[in-house]
C-alpha positions in Angstrom: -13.0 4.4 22.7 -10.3 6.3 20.7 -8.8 8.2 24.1 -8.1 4.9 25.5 -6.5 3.4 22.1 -4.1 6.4 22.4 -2.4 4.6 25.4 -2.1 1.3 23.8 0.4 2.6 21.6 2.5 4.2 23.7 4.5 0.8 23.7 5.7 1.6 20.4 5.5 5.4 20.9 8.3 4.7 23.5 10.2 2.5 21.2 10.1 4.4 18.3 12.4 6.6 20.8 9.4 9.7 21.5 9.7 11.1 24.6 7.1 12.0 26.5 7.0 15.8 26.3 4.3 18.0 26.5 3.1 16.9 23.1 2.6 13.2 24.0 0.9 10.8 21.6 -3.1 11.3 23.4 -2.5 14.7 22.9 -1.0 14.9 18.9 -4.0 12.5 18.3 -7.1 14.6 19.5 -5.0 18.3 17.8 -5.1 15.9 14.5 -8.9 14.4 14.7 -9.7 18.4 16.1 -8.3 19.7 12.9 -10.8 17.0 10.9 -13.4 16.7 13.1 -14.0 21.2 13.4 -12.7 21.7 10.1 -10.1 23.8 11.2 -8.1 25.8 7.8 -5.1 25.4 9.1 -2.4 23.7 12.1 -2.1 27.5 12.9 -5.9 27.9 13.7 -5.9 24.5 15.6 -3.0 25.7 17.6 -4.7 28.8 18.7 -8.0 27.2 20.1 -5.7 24.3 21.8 -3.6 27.6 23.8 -7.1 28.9 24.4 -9.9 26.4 24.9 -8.1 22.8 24.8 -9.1 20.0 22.6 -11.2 16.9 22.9 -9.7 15.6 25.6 -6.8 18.0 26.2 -6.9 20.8 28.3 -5.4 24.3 27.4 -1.4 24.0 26.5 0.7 26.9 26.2 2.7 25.3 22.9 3.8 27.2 19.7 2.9 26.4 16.1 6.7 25.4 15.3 6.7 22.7 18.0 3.5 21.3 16.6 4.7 21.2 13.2 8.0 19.8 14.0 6.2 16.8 16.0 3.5 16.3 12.9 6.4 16.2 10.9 8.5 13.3 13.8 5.2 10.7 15.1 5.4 8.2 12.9 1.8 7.9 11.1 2.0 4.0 12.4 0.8 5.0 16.0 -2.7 6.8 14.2 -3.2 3.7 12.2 -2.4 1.7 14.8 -5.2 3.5 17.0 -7.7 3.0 14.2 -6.7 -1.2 13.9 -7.4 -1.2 18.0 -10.8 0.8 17.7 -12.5 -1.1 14.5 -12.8 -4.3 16.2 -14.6 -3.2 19.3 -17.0 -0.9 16.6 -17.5 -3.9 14.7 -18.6 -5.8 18.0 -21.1 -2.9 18.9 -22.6 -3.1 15.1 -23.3 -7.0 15.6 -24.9 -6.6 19.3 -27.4 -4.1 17.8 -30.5 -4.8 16.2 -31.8 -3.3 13.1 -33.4 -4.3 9.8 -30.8 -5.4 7.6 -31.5 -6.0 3.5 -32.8 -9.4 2.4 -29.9 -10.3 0.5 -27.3 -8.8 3.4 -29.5 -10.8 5.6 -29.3 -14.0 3.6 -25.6 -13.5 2.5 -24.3 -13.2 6.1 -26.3 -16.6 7.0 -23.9 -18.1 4.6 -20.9 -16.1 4.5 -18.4 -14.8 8.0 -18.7 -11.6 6.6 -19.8 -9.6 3.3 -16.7 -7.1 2.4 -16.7 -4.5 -0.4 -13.4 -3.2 -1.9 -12.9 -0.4 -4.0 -9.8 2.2 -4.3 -9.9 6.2 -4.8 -6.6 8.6 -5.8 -6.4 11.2 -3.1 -6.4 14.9 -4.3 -3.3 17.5 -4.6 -1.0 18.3 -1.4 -0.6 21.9 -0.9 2.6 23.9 -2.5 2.9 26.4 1.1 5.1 24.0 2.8 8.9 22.7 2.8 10.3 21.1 -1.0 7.2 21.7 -2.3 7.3 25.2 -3.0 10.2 24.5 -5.6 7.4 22.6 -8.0 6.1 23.5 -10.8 2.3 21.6 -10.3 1.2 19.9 -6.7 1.6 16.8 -6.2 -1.1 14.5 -5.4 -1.0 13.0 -1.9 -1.5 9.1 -3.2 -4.1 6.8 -3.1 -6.2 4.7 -0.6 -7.8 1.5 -0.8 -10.5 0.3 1.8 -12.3 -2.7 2.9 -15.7 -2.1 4.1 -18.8 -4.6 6.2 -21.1 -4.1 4.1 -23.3 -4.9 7.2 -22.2 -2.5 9.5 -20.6 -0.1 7.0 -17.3 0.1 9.1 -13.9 -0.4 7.8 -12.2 -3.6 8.1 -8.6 -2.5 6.5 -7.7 0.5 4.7 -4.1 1.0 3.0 -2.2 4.2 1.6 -0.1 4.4 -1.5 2.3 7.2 -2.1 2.3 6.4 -5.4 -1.2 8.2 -6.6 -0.8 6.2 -10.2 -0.8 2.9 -9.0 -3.3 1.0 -9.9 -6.3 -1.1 -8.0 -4.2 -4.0 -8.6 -1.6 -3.2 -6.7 -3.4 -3.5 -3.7 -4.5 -7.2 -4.1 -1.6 -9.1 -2.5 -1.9 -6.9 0.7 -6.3 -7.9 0.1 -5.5 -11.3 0.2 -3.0 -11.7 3.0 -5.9 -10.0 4.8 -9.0 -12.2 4.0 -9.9 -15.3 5.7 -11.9 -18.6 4.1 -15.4 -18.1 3.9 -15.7 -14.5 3.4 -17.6 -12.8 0.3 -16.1 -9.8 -1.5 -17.5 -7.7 -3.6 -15.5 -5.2 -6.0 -15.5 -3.3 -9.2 -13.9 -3.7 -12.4 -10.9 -2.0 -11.5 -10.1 -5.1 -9.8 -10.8 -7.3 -12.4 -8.2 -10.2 -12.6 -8.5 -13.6 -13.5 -5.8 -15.5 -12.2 -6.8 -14.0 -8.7 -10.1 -15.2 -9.1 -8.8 -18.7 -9.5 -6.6 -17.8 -6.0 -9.8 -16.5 -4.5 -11.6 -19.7 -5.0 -9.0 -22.3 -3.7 -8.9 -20.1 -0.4 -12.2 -20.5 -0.2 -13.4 -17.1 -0.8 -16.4 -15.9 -2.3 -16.6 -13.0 -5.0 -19.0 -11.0 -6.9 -18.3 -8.3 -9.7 -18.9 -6.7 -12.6 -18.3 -8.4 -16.2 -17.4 -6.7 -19.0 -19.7 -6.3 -21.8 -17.3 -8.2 -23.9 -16.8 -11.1 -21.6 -15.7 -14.2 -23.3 -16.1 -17.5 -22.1 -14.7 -20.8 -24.0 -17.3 -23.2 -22.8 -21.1 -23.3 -20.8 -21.2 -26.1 -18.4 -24.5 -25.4 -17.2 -28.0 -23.3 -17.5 -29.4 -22.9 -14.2 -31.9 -20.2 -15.6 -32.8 -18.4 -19.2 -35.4 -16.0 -20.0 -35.9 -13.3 -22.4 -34.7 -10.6 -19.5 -32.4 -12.9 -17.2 -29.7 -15.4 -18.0 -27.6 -17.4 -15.1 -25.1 -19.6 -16.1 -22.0 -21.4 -15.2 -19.1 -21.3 -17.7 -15.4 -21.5 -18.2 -14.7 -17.8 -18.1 -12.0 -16.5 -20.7 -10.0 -17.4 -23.9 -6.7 -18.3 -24.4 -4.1 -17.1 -22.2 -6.3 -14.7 -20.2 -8.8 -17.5 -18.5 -10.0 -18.8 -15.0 -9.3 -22.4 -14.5 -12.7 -22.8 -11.8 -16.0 -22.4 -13.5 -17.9 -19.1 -12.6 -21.2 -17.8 -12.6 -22.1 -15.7 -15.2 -25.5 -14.0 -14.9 -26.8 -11.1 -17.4 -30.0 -9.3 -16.7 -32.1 -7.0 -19.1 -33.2 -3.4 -17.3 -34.9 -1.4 -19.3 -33.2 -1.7 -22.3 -29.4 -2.3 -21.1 -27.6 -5.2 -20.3 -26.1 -5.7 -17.0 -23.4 -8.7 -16.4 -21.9 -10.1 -13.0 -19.7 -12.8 -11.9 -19.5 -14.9 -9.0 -17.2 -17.7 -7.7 -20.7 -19.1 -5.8 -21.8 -22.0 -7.8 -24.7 -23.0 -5.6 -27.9 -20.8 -6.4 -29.4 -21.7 -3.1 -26.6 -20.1 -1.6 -26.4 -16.9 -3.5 -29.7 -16.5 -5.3 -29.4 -14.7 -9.1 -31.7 -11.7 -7.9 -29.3 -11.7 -4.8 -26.4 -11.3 -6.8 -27.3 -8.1 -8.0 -28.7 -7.0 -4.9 -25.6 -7.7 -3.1 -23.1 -6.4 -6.0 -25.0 -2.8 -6.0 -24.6 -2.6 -1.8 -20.8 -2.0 -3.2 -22.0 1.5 -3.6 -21.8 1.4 0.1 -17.7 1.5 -0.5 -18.6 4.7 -2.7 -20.1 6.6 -0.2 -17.8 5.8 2.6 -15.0 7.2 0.3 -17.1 10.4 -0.5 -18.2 11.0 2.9 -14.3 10.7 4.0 -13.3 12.6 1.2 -15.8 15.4 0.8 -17.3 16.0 4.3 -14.4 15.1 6.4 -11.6 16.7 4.3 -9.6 14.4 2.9 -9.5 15.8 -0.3 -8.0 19.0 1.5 -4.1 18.2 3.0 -2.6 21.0 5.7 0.8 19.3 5.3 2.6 18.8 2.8 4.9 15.6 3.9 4.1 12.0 3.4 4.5 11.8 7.3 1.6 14.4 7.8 -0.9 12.9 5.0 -0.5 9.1 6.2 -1.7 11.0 9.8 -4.7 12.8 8.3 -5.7 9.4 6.0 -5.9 7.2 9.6 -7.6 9.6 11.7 -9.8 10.8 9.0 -11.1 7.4 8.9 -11.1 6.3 12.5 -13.6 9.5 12.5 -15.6 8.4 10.2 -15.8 5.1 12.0 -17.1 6.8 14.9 -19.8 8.8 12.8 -20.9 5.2 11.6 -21.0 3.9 14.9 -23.6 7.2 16.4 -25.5 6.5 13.1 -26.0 2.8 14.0 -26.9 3.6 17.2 -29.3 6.2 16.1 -30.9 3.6 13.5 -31.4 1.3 16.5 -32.6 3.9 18.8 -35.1 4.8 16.1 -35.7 0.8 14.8 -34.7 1.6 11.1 -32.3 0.6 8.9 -28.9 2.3 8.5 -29.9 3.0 5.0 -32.5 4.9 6.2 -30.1 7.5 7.9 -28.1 9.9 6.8 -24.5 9.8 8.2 -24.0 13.4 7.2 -26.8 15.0 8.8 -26.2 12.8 11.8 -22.2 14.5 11.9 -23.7 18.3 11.3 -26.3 17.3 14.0 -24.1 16.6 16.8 -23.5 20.7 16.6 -26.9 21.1 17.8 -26.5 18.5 20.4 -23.5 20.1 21.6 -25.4 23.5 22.0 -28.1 21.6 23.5 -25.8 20.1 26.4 -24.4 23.3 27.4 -27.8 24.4 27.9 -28.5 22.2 29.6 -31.3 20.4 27.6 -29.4 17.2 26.3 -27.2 14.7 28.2 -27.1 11.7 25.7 -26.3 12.2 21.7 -28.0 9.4 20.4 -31.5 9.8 22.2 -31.1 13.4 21.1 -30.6 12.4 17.9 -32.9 10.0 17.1 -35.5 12.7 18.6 -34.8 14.9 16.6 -34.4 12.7 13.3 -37.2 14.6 11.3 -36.2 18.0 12.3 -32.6 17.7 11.7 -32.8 15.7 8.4 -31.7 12.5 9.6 -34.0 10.4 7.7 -33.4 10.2 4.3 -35.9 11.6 1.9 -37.1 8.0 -0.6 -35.8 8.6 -4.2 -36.8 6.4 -7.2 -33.7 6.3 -9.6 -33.3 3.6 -11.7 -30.5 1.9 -9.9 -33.7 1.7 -7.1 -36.2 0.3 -9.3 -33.7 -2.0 -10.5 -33.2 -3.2 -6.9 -36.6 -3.0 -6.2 -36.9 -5.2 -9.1 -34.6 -8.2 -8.2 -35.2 -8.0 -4.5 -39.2 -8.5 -5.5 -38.2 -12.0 -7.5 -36.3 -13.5 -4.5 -38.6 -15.7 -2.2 
């Protein structure tokens, strides 16, 4: 799928006045995903094992370091992202022809919504000082921040967006959210996104939310009790006081685990169409935005920059993540192959086990990754292990008091 996508863009490769040298777009995009996908150290190290062995789809080129760096430095990051926007909707295709168990509230919520979508932002870690104006600094820079949108169904991307800026805030991403959401959608974010007046926006477009409250959310008015018990409370009220307040009524619903109060919001009025145990079942699948960013950030390198230009970063940010779409999409084929949920899988183990696939088709032994794979699930570590933390039980909890 990506080797194709390459040649899409070479539209506006060609307009952006690239010619095609030896170094051509297809070829700058599988020495970029190589240097993520092999954790090379360094664009010296990739450049040696493209002279030598080739890349992904590239064969051996003769090419020095100083000609890759220069073109790193010259493609604009536009063509990678525009590779990733091309691939995401034919991944997201494959996710919804497969079948696998999903969650009972994921289930239910998708029977109601077009799509559930969490959203959540991370600051990207410190460039390195080896390279160009940056050796003059006194401290690193960091390299910005991201924000993504994820399906919470088939844990792909829907849009991600960089920031130079790595103090901006969450906020600052919401008007570029917005112009990308359409009616009947349900998004799900944290408190870093809190914002009244844009809940009120969300709501006239037709848009359903879910998020945290804060402990010391005020509201100036309860219009109605729709339930009350000692450990659960859902209600709809006018949300805020004085100037900071939502003109729509929201839900409100506060529920007691073990000792500790836990508060959400929603913009869903109708309990039949968003339950008060699905609620909170379907706020805590935002984790599923957590780990995305983790797995980009921690196995896949993004908290580690080879470049230090804005040019090089915005590269490594889009293939980073078209890479981790395609590690999604293996793992959902795996979960099929093996009838399990996703959630059962580990996406890690299923990127360090494609090593032993590889090994296993030079011998010979192994033709197709996913079959291999899901054969080898136990061995390699593919399943998940069950863990009981409290988050669990509490999910446990409020998926158990749904009918």
């Amino acid at each position: 799928m990506v080797h194709p996508a390459t040649f899409v863009q070479a539209a506006a490769y060609r307009a952006a006045g690239l010619r095609q040298r030896v170094l051509t777009l297809p070829v700058m995009v599988a020495f970029v995903i190589s240097l993520i996908w092999r954790q090379m150290g360094s664009v010296r190290e990739a450049v040696r094992v493209l002279q030598q062995e080739g890349l992904l789809w590239v064969t051996p080129l003769g090419v020095s370091q100083q000609a890759v760096s220069q073109r790193l430095r010259s493609i604009p990051p536009a063509l990678f992202r525009g590779i990733l926007m091309d691939v995401l909707p034919v991944m997201h295709q494959r996710a919804q022809a497969r079948q696998r168990p999903l969650l009972p509230a994921v289930a239910h919520a998708q029977r109601h919504f077009s799509a559930v979508l969490a959203l959540d932002g991370s600051t990207l870690d410190v460039l390195l000082r080896k390279v160009g104006l940056l050796r003059e600094l006194d401290k690193a820079p960091l390299a910005g921040r991201i924000a993504a949108l994820l399906d919470i169904a088939s844990h792909l991307p829907r849009e991600v967006w960089y920031e130079d800026d790595s103090q901006a805030h969450d906020q600052r991403f919401w008007e570029r959210v917005i112009a990308t959401l359409q009616k009947g959608v349900l998004l799900i974010f944290d408190l870093g996104f809190l914002n009244y007046s844009l809940f009120d926006r969300l709501t006239e477009q037709g848009i359903g939310l879910i998020t945290r409250a804060k402990q010391n959310t005020a509201y100036r008015g309860i219009i109605r009790v729709l339930r009350s018990s000692p450990n659960l409370r859902d209600r709809i009220v006018l949300l805020g006081v004085g100037e900071n307040q939502c003109v729509h009524p929201m839900r409100l619903i506060e529920l007691l685990h073990q000792g500790k109060w836990y508060r959400y919001l929603t913009n869903v009025l109708d309990p039949a169409v968003l339950p008060t145990e699905y609620v909170v079942a379907l706020y805590w699948q935002r984790w599923r935005i957590e780990d995305a960013l983790d797995i980009v950030k921690r196995l896949l390198g993004l908290a580690y920059f080879w470049v230090g230009s804005n040019n090089g970063v915005q590269m490594q940010v889009w293939a980073t993540w078209l890479l981790y779409a395609v590690l999604v999409d293996i793992t959902d084929a795996v979960a099929e192959e093996l009838e399990r949920p996703y959630r059962d899988l580990s996406l890690e183990m299923v990127y360090r086990g494609l090593y032993h696939f590889t090994q296993a088709y030079h011998r010979g032994d192994a033709t197709d990754p996913v079959k291999y794979l899901a054969a080898k699930a136990e061995e390699l570590a593919i399943i998940k292990r069950k863990r009981h933390s409290a988050l669990s039980q509490l999910l446990v909890l409020t998926a158990a008091q749904v009918p």
